[in-house]
C-alpha positions as CSV (number, residue, x, y, z in Angstrom):
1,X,-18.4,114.2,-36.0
2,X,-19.0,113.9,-32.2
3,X,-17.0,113.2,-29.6
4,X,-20.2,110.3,-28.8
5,X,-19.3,108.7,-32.4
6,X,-15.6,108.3,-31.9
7,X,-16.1,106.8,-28.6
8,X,-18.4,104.5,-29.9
9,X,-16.3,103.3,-32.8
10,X,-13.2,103.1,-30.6
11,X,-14.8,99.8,-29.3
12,X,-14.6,98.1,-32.4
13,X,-10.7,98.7,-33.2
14,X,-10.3,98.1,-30.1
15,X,-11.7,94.5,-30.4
16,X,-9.9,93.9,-33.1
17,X,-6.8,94.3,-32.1
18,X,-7.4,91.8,-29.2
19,X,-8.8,89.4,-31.0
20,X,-5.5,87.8,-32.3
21,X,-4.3,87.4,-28.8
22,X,-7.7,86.0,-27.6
23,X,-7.6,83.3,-30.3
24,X,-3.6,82.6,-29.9
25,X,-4.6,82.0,-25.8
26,X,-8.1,79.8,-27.0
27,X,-5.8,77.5,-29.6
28,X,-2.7,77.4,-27.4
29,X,-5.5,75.9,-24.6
30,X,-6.8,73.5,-27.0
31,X,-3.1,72.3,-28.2
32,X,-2.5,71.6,-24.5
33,X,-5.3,69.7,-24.1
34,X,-4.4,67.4,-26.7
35,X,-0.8,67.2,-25.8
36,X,-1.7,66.5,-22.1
37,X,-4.6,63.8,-23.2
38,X,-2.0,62.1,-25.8
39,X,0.7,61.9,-22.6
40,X,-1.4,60.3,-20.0
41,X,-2.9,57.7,-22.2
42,X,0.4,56.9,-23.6
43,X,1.8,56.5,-19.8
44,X,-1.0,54.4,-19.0
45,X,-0.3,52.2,-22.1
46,X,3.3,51.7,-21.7
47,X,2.4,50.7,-18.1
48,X,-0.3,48.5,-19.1
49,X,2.4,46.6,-21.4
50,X,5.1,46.5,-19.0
51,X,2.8,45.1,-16.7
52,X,1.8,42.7,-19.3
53,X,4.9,41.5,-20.1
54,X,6.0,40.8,-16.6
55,X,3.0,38.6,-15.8
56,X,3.8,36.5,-18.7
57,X,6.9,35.4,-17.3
58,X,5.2,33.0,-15.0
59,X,3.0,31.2,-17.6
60,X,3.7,28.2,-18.8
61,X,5.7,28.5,-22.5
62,X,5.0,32.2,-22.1
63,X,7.1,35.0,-24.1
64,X,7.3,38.1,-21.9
65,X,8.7,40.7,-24.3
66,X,6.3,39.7,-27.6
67,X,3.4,39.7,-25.3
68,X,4.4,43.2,-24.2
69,X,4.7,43.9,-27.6
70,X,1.9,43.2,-28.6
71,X,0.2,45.0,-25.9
72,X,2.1,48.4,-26.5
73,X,1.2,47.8,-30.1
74,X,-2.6,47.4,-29.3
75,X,-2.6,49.9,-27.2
76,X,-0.6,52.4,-29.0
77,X,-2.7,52.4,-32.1
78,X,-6.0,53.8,-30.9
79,X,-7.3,56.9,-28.9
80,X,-5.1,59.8,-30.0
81,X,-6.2,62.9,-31.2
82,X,-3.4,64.3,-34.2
83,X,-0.3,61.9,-32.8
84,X,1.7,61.2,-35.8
85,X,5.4,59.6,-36.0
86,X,4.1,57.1,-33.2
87,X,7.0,54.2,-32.6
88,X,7.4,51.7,-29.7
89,X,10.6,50.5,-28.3
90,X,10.0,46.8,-25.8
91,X,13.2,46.2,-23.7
92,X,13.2,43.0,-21.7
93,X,15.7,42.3,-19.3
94,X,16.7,39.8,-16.4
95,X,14.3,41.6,-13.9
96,X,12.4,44.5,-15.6
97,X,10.6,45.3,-19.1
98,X,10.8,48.5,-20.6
99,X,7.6,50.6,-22.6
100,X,9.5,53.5,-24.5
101,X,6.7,55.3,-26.8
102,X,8.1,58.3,-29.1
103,X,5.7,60.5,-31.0
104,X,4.8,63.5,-32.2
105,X,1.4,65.7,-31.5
106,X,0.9,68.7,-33.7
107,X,0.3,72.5,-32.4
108,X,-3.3,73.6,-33.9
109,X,-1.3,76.4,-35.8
110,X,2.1,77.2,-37.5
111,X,3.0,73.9,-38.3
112,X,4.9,73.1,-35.1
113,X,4.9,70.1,-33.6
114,X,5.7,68.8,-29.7
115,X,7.8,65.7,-29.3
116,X,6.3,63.8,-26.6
117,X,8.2,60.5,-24.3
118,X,6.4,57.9,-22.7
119,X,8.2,55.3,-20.7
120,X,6.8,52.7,-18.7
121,X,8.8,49.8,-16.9
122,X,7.3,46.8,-14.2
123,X,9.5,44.4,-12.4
124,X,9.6,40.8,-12.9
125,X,8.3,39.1,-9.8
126,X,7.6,36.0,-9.1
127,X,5.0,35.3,-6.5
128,X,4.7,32.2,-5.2
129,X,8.3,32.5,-4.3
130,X,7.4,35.7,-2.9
131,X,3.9,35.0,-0.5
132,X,6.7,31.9,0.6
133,X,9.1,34.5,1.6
134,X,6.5,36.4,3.6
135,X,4.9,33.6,4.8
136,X,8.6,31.8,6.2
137,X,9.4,35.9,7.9
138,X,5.9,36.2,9.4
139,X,6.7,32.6,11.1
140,X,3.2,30.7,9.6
141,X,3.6,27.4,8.9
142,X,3.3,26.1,5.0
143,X,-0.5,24.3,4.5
């Protein structure tokens, strides 16, 4: 053999050897993508049911923490990619409701899996009483 043919095959070892780290950095990518997508839109829901909830205070007969409920259920049911163990938690108070999502996204290998917390919260407000408010402070006269 020639010293040409060993440097030649020393490529190829040398390639495999790498290639378990290459594919550990590729997956572990692709696992954070999926984590990170699962956590914003679970944010945005909780803050779209919050916000939900807290509107419905002001309506006539309306039920703040079922509509919110409902919402964080709706919401929570589509658009994830692997979340598993998914549960809501609705806390209405006096002033505020509370969006508290739990889940569970899975890593792409070895069976582990990354516990993920959502919370989302919007104050009660009423605003007629509030433009009043603003409107009495600014000094404008009521029409």
């Amino acid at each position: 053999m020639r010293k040409k043919d060993l440097i030649r095959g020393s490529l190829t070892i040398e390639t495999a050897c790498l290639m378990p780290v290459i594919l550990l950095v590729i997956f572990s990518l692709l696992a954070l993508c999926f984590y990170v997508h699962n956590r914003c839109y679970l944010t945005a829901a909780a803050l779209e049911a919050s916000l939900t909830g807290a509107l419905e205070e002001h309506r006539e007969g309306g039920e703040p923490r079922e509509a919110a409920d409902v919402r964080a259920r709706e919401r929570g049911s589509v658009g994830f990619y692997g979340m598993e163990n998914l549960s809501v938690e609705v806390n209405a108070g006096k002033n505020k409701i509370q969006i508290l999502y739990q889940g569970e996204t899975p890593v792409l290998y070895g069976g582990f899996r990354l516990q993920m917390k959502s919370k989302g919260e919007a104050e009660i407000l009423n605003p007629v009483e509030k433009i009043r408010r603003l409107r009495v402070l600014r000094g404008e006269s009521k029409r």
